[in-house]
PDB file of N, CA, C and O in Angstrom:
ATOM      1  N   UNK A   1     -86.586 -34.409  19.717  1.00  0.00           N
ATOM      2  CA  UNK A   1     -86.248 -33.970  18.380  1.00  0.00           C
ATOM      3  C   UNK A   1     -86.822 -34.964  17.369  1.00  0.00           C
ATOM      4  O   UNK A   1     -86.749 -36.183  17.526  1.00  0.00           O
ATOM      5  N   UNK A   2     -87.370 -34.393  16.371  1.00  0.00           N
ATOM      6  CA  UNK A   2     -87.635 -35.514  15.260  1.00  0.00           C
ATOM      7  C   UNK A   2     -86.839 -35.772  14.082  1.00  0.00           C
ATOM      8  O   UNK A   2     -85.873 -35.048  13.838  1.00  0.00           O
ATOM      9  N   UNK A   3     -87.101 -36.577  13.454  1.00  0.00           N
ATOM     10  CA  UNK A   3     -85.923 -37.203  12.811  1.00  0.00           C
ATOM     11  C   UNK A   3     -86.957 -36.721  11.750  1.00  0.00           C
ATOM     12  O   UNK A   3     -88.112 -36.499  12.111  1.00  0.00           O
ATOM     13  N   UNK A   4     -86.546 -36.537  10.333  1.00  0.00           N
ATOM     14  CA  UNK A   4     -87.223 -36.009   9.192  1.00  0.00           C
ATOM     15  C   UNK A   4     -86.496 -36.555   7.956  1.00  0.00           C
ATOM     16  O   UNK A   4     -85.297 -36.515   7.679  1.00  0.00           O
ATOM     17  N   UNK A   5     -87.700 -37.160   7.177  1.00  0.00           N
ATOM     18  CA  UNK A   5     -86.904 -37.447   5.900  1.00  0.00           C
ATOM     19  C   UNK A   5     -87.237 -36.196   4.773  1.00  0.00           C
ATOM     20  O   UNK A   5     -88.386 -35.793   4.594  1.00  0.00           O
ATOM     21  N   UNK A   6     -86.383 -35.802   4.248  1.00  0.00           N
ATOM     22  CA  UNK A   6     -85.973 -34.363   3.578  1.00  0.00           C
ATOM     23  C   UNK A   6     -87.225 -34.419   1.908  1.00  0.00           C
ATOM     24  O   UNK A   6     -87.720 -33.427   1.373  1.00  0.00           O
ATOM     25  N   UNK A   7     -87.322 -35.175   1.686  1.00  0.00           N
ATOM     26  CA  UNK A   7     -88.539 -35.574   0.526  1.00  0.00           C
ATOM     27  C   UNK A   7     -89.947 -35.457   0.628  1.00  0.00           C
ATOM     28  O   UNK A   7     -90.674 -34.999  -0.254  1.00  0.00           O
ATOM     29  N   UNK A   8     -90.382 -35.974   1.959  1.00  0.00           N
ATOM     30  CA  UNK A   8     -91.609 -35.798   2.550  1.00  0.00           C
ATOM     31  C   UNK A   8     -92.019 -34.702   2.996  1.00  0.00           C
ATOM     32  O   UNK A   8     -93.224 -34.530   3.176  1.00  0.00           O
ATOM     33  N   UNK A   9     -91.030 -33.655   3.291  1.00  0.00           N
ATOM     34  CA  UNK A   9     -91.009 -32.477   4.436  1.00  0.00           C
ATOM     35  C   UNK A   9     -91.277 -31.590   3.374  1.00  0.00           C
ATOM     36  O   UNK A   9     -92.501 -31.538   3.501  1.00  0.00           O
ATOM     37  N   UNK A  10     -91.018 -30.838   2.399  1.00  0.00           N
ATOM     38  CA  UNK A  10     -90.887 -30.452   1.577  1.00  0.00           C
ATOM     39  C   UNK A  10     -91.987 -29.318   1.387  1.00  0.00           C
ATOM     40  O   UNK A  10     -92.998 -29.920   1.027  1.00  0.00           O
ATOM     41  N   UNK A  11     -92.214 -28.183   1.449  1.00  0.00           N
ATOM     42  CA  UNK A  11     -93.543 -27.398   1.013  1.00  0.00           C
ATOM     43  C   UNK A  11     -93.400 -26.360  -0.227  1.00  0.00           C
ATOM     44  O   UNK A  11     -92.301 -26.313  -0.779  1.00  0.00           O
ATOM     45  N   UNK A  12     -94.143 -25.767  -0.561  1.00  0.00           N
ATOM     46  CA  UNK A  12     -93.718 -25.159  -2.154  1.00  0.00           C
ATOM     47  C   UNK A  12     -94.619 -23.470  -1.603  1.00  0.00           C
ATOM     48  O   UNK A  12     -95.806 -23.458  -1.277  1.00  0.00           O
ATOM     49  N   UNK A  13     -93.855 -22.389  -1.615  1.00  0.00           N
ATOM     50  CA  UNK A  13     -94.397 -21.129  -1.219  1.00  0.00           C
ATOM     51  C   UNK A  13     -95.326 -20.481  -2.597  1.00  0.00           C
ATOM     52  O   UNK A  13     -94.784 -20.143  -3.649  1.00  0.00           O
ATOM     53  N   UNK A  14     -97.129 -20.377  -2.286  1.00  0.00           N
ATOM     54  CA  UNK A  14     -97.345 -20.360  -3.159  1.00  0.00           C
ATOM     55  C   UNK A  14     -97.499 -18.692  -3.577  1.00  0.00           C
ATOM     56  O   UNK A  14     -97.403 -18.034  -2.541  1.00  0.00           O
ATOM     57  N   UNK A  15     -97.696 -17.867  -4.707  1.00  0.00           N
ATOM     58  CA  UNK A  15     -98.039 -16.768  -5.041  1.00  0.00           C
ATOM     59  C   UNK A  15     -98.163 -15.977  -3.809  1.00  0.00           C
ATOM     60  O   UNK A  15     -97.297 -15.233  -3.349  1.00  0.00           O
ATOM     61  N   UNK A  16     -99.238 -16.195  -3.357  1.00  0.00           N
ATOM     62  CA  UNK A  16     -99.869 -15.067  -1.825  1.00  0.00           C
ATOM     63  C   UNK A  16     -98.729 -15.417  -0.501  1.00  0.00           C
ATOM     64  O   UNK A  16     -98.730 -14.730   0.521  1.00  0.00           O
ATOM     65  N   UNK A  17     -98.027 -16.283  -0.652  1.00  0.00           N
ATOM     66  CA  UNK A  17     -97.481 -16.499   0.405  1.00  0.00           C
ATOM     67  C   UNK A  17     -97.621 -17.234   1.372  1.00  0.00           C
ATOM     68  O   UNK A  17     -97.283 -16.913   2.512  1.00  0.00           O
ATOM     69  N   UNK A  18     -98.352 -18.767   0.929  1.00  0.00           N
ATOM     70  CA  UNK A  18     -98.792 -19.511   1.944  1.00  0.00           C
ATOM     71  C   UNK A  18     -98.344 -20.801   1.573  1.00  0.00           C
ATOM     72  O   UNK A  18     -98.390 -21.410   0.505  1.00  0.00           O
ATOM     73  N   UNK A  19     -97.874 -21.097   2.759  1.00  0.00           N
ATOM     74  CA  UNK A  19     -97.431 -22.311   2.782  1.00  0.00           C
ATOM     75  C   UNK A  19     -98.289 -23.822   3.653  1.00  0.00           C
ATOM     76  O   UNK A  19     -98.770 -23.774   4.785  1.00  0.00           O
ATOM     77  N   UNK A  20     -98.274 -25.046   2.742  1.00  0.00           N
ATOM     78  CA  UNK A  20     -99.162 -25.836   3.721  1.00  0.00           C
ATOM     79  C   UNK A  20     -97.529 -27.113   4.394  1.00  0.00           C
ATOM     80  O   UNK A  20     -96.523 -27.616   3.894  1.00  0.00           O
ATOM     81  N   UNK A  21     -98.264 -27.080   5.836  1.00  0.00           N
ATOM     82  CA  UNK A  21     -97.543 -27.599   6.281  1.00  0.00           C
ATOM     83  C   UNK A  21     -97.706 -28.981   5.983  1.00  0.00           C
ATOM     84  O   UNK A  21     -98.792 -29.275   5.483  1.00  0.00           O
ATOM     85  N   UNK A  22     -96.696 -30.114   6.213  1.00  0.00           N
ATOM     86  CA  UNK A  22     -96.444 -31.496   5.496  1.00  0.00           C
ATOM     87  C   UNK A  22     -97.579 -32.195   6.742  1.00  0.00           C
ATOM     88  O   UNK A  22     -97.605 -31.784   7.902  1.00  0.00           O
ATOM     89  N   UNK A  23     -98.414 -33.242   6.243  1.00  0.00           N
ATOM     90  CA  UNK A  23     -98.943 -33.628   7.161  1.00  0.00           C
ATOM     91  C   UNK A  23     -98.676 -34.620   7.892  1.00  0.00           C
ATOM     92  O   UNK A  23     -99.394 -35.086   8.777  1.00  0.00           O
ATOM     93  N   UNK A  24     -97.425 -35.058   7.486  1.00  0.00           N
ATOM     94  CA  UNK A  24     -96.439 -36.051   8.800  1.00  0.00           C
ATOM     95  C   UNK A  24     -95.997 -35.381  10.410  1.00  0.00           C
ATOM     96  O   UNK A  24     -95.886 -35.616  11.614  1.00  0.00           O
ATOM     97  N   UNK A  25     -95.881 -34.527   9.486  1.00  0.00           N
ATOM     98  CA  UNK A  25     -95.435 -33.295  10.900  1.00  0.00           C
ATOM     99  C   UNK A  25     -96.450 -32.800  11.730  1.00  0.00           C
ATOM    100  O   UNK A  25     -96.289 -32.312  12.849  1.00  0.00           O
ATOM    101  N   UNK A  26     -97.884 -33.004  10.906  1.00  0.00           N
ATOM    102  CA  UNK A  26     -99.155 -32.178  12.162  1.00  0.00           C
ATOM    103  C   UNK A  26     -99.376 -33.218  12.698  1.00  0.00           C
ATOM    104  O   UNK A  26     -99.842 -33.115  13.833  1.00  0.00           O
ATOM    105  N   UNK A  27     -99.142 -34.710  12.124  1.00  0.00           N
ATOM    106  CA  UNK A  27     -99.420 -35.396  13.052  1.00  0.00           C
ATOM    107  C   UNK A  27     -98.602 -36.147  14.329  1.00  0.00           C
ATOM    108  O   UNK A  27     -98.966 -36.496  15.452  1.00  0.00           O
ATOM    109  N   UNK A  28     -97.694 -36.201  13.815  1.00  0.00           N
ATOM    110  CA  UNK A  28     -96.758 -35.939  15.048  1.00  0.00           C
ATOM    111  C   UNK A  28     -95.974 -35.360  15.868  1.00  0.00           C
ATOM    112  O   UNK A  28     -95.080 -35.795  16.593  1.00  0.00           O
ATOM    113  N   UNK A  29     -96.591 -33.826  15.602  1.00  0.00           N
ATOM    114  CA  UNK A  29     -96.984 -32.503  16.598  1.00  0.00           C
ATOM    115  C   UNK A  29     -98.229 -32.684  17.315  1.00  0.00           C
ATOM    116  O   UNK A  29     -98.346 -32.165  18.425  1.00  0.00           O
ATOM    117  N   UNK A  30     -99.228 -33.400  16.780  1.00  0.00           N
ATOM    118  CA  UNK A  30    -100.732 -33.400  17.157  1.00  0.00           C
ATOM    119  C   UNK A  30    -101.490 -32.066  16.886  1.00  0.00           C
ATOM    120  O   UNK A  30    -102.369 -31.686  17.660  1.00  0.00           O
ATOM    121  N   UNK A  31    -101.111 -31.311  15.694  1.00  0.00           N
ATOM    122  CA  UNK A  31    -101.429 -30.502  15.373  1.00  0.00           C
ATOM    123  C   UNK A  31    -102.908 -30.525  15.219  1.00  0.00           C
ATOM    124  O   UNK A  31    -103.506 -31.554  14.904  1.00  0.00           O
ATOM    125  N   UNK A  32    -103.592 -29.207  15.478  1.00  0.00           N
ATOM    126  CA  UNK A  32    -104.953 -29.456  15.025  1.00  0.00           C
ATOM    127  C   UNK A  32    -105.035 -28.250  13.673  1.00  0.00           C
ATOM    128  O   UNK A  32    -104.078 -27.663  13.169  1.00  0.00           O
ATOM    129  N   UNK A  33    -106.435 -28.132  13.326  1.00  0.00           N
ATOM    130  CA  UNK A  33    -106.852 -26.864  12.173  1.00  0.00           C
ATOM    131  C   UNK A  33    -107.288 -25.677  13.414  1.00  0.00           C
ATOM    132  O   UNK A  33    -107.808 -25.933  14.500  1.00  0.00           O
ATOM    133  N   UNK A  34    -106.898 -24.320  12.874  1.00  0.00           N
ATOM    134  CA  UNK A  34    -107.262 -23.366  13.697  1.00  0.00           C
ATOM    135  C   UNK A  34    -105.904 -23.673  14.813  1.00  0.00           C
ATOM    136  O   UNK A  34    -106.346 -23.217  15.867  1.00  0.00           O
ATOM    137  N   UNK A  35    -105.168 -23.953  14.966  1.00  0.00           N
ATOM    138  CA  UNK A  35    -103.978 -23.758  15.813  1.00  0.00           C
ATOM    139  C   UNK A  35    -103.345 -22.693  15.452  1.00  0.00           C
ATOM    140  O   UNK A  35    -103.478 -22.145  14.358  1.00  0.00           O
ATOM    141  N   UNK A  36    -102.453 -22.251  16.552  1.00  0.00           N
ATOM    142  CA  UNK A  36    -101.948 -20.098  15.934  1.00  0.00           C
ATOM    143  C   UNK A  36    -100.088 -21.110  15.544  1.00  0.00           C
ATOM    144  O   UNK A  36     -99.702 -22.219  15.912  1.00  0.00           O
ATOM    145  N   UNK A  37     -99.485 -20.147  14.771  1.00  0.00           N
ATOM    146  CA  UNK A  37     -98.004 -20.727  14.707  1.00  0.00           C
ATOM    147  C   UNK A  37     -97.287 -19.320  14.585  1.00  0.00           C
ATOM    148  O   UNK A  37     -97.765 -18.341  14.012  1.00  0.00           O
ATOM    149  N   UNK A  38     -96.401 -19.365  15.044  1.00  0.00           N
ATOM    150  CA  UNK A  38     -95.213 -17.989  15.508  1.00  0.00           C
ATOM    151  C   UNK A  38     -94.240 -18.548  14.572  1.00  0.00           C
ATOM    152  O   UNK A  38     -93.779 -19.679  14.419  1.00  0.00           O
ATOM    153  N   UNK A  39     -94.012 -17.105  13.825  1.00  0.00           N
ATOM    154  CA  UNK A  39     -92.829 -17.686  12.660  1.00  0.00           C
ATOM    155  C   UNK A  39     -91.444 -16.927  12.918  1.00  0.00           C
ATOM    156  O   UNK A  39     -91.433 -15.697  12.901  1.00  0.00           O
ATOM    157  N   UNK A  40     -90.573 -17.474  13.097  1.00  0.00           N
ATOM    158  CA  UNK A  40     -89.469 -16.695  13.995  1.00  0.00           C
ATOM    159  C   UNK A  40     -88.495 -16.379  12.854  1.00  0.00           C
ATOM    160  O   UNK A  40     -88.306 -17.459  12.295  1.00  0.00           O
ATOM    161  N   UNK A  41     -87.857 -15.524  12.300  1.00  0.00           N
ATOM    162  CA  UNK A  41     -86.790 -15.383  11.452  1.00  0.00           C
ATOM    163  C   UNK A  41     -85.267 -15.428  12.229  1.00  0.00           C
ATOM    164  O   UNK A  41     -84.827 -14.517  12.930  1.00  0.00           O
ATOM    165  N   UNK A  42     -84.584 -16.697  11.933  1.00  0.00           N
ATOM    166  CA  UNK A  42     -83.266 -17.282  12.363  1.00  0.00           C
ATOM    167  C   UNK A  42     -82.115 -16.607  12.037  1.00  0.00           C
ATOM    168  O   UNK A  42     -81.374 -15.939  12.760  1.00  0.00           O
ATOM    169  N   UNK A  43     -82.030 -16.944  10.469  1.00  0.00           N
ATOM    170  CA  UNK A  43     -81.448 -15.907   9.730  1.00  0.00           C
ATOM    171  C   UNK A  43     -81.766 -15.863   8.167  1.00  0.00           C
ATOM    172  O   UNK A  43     -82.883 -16.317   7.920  1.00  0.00           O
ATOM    173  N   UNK A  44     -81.121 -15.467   7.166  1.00  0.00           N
ATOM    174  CA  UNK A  44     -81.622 -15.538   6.036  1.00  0.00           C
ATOM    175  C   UNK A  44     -82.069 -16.224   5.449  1.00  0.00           C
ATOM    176  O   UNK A  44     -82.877 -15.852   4.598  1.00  0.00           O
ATOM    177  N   UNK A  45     -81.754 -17.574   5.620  1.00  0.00           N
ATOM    178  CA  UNK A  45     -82.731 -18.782   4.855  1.00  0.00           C
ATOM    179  C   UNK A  45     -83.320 -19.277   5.888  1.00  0.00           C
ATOM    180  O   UNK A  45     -83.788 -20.373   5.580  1.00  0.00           O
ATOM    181  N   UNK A  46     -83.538 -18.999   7.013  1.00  0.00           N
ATOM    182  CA  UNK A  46     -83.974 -20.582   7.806  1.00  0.00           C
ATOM    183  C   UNK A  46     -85.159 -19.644   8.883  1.00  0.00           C
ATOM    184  O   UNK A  46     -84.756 -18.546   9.267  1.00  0.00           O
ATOM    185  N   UNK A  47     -86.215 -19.984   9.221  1.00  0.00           N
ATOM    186  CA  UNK A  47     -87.101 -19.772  10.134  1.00  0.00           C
ATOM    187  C   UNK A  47     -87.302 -20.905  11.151  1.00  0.00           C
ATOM    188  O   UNK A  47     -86.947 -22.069  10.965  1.00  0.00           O
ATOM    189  N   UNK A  48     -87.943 -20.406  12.301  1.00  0.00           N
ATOM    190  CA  UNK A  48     -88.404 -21.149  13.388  1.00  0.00           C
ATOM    191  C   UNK A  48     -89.777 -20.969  13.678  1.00  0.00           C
ATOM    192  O   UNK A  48     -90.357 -19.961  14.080  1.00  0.00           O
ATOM    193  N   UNK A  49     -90.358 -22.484  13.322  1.00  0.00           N
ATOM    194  CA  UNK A  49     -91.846 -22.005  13.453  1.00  0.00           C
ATOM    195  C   UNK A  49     -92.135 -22.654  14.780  1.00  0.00           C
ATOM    196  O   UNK A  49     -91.562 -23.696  15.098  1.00  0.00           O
ATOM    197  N   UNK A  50     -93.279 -21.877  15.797  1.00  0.00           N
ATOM    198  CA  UNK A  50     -92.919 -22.166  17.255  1.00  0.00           C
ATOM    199  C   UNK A  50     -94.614 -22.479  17.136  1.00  0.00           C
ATOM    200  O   UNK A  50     -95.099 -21.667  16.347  1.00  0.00           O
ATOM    201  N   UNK A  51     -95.743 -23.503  17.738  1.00  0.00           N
ATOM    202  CA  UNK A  51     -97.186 -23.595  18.270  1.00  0.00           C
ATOM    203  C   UNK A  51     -97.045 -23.002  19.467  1.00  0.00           C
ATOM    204  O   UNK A  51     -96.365 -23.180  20.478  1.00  0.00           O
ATOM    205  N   UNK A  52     -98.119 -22.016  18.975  1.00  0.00           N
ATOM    206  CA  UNK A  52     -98.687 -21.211  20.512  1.00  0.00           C
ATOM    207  C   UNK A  52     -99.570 -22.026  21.210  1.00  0.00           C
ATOM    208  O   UNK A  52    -100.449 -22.772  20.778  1.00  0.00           O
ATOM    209  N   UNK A  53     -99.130 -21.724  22.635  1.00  0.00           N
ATOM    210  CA  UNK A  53    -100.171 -22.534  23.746  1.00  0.00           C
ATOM    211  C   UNK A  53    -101.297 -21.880  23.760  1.00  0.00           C
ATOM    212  O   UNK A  53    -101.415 -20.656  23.804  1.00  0.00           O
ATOM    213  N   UNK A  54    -102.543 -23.046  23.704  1.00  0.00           N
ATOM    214  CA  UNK A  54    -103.577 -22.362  24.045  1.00  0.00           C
ATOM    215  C   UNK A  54    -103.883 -21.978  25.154  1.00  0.00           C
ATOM    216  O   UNK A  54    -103.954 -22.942  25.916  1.00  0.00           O
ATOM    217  N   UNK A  55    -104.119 -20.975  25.670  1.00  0.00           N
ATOM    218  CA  UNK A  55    -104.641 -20.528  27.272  1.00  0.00           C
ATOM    219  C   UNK A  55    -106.209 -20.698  27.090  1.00  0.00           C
ATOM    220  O   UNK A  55    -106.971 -20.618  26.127  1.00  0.00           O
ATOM    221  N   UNK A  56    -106.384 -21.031  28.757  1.00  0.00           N
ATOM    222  CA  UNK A  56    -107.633 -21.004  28.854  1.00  0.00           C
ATOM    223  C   UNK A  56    -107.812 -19.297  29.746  1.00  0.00           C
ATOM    224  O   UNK A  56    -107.086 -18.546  30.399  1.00  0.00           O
ATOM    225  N   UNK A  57    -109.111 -19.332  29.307  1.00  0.00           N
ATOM    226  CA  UNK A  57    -109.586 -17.725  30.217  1.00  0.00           C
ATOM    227  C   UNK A  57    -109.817 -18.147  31.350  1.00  0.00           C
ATOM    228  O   UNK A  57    -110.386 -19.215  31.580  1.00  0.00           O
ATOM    229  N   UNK A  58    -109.376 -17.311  32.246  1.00  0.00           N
ATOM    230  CA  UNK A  58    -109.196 -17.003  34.065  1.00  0.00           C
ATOM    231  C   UNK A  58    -110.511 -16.305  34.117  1.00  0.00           C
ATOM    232  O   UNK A  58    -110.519 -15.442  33.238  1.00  0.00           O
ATOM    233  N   UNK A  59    -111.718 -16.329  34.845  1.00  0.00           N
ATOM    234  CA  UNK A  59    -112.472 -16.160  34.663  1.00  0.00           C
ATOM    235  C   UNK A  59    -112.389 -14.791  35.606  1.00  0.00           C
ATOM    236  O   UNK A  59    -113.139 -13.852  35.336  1.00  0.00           O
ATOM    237  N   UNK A  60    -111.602 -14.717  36.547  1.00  0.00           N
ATOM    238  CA  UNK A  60    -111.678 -13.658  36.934  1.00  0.00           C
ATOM    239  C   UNK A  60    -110.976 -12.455  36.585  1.00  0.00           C
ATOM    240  O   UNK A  60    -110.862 -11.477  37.323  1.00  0.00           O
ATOM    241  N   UNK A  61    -110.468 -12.585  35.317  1.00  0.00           N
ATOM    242  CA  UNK A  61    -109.577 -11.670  34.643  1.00  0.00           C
ATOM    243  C   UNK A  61    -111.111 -10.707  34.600  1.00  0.00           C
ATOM    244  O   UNK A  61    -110.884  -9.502  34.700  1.00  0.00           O
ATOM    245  N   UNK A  62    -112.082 -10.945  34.513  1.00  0.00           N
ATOM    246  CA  UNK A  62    -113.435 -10.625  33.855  1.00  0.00           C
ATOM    247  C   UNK A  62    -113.900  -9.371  34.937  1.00  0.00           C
ATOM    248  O   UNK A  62    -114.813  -8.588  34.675  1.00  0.00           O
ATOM    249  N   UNK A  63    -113.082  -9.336  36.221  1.00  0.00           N
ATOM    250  CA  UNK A  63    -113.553  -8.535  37.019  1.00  0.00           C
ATOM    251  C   UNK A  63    -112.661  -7.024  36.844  1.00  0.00           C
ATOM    252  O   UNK A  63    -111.501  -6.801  36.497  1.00  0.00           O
ATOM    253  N   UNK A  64    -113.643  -6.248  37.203  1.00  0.00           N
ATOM    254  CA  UNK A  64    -113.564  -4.809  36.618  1.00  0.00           C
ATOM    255  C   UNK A  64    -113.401  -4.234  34.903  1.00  0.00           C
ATOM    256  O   UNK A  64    -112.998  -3.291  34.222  1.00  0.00           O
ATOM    257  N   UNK A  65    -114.028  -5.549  34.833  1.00  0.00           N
ATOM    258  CA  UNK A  65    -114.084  -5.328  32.595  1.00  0.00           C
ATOM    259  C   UNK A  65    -115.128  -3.823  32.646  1.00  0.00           C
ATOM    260  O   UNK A  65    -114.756  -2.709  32.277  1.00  0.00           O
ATOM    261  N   UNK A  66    -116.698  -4.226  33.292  1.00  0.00           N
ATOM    262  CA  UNK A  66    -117.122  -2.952  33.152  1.00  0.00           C
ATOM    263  C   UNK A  66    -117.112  -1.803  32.695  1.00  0.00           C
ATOM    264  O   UNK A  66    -117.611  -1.184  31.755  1.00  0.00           O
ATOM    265  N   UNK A  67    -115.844  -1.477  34.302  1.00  0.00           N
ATOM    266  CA  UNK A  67    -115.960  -0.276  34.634  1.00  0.00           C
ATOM    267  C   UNK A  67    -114.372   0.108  33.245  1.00  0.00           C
ATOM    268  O   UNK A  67    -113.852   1.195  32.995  1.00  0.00           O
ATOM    269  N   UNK A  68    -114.186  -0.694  32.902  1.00  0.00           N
ATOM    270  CA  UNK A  68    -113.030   0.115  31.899  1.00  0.00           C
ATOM    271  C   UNK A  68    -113.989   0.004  30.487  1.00  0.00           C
ATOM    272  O   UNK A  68    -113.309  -0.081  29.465  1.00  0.00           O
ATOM    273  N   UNK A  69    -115.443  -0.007  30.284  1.00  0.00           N
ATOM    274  CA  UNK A  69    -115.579  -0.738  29.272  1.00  0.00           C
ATOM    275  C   UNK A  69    -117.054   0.714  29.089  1.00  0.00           C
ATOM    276  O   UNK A  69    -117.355   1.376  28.096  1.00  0.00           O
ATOM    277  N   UNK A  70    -117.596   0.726  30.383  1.00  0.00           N
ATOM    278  CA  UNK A  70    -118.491   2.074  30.158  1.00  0.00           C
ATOM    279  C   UNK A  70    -118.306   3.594  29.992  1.00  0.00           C
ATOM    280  O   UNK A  70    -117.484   4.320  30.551  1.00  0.00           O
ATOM    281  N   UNK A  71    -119.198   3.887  29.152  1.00  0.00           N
ATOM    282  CA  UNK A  71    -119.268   5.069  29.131  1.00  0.00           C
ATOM    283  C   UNK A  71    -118.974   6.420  30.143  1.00  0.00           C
ATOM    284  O   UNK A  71    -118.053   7.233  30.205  1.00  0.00           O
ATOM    285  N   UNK A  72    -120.370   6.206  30.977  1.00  0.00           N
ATOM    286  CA  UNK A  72    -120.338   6.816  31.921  1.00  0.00           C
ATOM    287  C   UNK A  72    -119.351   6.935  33.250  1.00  0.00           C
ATOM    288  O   UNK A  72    -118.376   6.187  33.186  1.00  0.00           O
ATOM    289  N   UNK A  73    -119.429   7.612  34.236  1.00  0.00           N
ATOM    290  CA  UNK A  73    -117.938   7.668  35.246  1.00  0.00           C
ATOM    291  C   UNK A  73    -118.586   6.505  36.472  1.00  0.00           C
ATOM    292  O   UNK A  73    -119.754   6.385  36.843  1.00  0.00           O
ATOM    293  N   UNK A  74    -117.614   5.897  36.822  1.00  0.00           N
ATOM    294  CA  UNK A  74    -118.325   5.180  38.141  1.00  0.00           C
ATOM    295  C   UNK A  74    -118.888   5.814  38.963  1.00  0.00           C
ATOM    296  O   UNK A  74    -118.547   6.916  39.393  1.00  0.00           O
ATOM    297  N   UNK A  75    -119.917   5.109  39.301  1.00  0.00           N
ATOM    298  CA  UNK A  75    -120.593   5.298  40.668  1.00  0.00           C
ATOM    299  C   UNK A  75    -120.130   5.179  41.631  1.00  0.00           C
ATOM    300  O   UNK A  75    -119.137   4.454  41.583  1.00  0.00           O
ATOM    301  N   UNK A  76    -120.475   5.737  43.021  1.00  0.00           N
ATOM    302  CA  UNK A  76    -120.171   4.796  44.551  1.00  0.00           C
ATOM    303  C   UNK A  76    -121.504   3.811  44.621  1.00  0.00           C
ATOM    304  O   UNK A  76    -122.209   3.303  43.749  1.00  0.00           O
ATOM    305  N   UNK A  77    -121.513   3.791  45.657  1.00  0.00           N
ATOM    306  CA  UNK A  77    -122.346   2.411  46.242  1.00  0.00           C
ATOM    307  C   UNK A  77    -123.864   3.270  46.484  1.00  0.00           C
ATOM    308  O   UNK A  77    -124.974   2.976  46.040  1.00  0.00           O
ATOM    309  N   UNK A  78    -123.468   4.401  47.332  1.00  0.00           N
ATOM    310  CA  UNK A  78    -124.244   5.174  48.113  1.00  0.00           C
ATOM    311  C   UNK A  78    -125.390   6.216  46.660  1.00  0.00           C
ATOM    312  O   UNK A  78    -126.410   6.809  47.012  1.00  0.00           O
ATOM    313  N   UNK A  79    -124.983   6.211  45.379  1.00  0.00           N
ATOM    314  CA  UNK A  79    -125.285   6.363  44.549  1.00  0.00           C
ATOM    315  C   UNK A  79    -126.390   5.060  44.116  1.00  0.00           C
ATOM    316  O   UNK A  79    -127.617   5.154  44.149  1.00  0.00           O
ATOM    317  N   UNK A  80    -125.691   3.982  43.757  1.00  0.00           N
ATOM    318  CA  UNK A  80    -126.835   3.104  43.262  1.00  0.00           C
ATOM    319  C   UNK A  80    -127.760   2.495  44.156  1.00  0.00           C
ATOM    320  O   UNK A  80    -128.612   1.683  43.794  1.00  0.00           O
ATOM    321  N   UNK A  81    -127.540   3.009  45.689  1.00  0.00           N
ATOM    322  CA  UNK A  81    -128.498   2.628  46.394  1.00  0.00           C
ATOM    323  C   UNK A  81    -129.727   3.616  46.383  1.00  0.00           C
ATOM    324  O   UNK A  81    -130.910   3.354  46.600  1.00  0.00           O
ATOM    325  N   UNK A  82    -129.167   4.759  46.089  1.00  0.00           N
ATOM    326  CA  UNK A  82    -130.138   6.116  46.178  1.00  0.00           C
ATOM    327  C   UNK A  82    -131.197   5.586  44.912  1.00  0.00           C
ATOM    328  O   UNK A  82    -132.405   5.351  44.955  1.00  0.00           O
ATOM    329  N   UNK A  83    -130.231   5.504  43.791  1.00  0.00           N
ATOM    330  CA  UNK A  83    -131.436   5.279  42.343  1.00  0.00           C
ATOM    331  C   UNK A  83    -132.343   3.749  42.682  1.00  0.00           C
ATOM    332  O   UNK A  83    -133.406   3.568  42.088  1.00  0.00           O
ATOM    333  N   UNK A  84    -131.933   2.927  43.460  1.00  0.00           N
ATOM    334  CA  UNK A  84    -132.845   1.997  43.254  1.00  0.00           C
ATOM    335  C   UNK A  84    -133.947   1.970  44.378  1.00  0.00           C
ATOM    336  O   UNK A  84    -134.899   1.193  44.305  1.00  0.00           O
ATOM    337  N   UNK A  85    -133.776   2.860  45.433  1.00  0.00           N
ATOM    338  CA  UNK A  85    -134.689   2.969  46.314  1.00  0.00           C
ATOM    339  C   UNK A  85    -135.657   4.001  45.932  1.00  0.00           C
ATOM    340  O   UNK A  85    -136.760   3.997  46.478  1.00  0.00           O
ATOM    341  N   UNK A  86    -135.385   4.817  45.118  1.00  0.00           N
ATOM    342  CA  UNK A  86    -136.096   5.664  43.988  1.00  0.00           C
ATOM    343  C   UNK A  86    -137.839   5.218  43.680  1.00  0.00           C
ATOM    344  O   UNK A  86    -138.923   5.801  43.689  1.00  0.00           O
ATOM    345  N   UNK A  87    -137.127   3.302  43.314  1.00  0.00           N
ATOM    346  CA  UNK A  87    -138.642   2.713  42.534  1.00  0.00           C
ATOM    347  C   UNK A  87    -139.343   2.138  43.481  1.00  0.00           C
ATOM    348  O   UNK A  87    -140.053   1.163  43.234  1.00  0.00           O
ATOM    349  N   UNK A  88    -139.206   2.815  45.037  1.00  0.00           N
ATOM    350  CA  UNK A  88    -139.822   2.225  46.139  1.00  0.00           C
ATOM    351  C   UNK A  88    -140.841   2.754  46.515  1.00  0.00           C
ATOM    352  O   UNK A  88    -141.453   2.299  47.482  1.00  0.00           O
TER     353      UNK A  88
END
């Protein structure tokens, strides 16, 4: 838990609705720029702002992207062997 002095913390909501966070706090979050933040509504005055973990990509999530990704209907095997023996 961090201990917070109430003066420093302080942010001001501007027109559009944006708020900058205090930079005592990114740095001892280790906040970076481009980090995502989840804003949780507690109750009427008070929110919970949560840093999303970054995931890394599973590289094999990548398998069968393709076939959900083309046009055309899948092939079998016995199909793309036919068309490429074609250019023989």
């Amino acid at each position: 838990m961090y201990q917070l002095s109430m003066n420093s913390n302080i942010s001001t909501l501007t027109e559009r609705g944006q708020v900058s966070m205090p930079a005592s706090l990114r740095r001892k979050m280790h906040l970076k720029a481009g980090q995502k933040l989840r804003w949780e509504p507690v109750s009427e005055t008070e929110v919970r702002i949560v840093v999303e973990v970054d995931t890394v990509a599973d590289p094999l999530q990548a398998l069968g992207f393709s076939r959900r990704v083309r046009a055309d209907a899948p092939r079998r095997t016995a199909e793309w062997m036919h068309e490429i023996r074609e250019g023989e």
